[in-house]
C-alpha positions as CSV (number, residue, x, y, z in Angstrom):
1,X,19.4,70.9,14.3
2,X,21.4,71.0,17.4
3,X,22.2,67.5,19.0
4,X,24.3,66.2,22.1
5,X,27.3,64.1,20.0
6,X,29.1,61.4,22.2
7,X,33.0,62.6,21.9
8,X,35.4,59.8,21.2
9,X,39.0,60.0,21.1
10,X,40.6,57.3,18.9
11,X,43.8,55.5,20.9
12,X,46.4,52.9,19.5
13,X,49.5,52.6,17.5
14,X,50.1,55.2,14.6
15,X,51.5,51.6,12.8
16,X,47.4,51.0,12.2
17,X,46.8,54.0,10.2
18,X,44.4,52.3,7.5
19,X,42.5,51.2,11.0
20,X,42.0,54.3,12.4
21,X,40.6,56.0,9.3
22,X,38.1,53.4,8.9
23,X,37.0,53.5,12.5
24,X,37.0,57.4,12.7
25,X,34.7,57.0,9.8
26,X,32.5,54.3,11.0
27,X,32.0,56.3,14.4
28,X,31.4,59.6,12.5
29,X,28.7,58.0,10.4
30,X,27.2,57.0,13.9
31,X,27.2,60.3,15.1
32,X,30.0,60.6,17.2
33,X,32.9,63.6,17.2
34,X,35.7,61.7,16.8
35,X,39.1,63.2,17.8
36,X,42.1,61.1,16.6
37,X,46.0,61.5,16.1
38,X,47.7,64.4,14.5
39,X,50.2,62.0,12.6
40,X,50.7,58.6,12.0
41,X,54.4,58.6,13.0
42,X,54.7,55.3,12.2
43,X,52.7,54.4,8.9
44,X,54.2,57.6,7.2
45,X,57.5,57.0,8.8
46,X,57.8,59.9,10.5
47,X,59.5,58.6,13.6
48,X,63.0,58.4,11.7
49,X,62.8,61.9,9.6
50,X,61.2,64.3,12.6
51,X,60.1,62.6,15.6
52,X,62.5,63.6,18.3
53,X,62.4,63.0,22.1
54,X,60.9,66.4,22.6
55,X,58.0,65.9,20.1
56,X,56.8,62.7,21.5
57,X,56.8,63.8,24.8
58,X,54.3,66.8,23.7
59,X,52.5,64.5,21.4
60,X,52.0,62.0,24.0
61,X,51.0,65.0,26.1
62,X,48.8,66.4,23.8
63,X,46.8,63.0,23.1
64,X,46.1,63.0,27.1
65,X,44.3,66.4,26.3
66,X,42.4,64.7,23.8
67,X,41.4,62.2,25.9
68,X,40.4,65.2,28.7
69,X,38.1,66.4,26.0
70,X,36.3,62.8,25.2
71,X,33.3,61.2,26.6
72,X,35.4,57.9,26.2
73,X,38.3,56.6,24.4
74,X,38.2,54.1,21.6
75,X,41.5,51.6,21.4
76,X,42.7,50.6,17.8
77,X,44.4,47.4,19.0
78,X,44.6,45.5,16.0
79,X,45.8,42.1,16.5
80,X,45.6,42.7,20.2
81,X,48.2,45.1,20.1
82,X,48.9,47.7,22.8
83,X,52.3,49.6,23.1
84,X,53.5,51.5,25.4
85,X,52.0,55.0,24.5
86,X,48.8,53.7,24.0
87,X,48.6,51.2,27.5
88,X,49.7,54.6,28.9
89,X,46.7,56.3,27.3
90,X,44.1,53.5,28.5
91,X,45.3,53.8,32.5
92,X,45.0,57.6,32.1
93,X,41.3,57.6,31.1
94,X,40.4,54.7,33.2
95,X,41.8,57.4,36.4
96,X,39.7,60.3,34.9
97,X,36.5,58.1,34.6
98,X,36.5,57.8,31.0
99,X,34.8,54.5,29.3
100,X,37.2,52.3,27.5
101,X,36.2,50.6,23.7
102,X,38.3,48.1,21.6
103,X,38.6,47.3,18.1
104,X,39.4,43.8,19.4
């Protein structure tokens, strides 16, 4: 069985890391390819132990690919939260042409 799968790359704070799992699975189940981060820096508290400048710069860099690779992006923005990265991340796809989805 060979299908077309929508490809959906997860977006949001690395602080919502119980979110993301849930949502990765709930698209999954759906029959989506989810791609999602490589780390939550911030629920595993990475940030202070191995995060340096450098690395978020290629992280952040690397998610954009992820995004290049989507159908459309789907924002974890628990509580209405957006940061930074993440706002960066949504203004990026909208320029490519990519649909934007939230959580909230």
């Amino acid at each position: 069985m060979v299908e077309k799968y929508k490809v959906i790359t997860l977006c949001g704070s690395t602080k919502f890391k119980t979110e993301f799992l849930q949502v990765q699975k709930e698209l999954t189940l759906k029959g989506n390819i989810v791609i999602s981060v490589g780390l939550f820096g911030h629920a595993d508290g990475d940030y202070e132990n191995i995060i340096t400048t450098d690395i978020k710069i290629m992280l952040d860099d690397m998610h954009k690919r992820k995004i290049d690779m989507a159908d459309e992006i789907f924002v974890i923005n628990k509580g209405g939260y957006i940061g930074k990265s993440t706002k960066s991340e949504i203004d990026y796809a909208i320029k490519i042409g990519k649909k934007v989805n939230y959580l909230e």
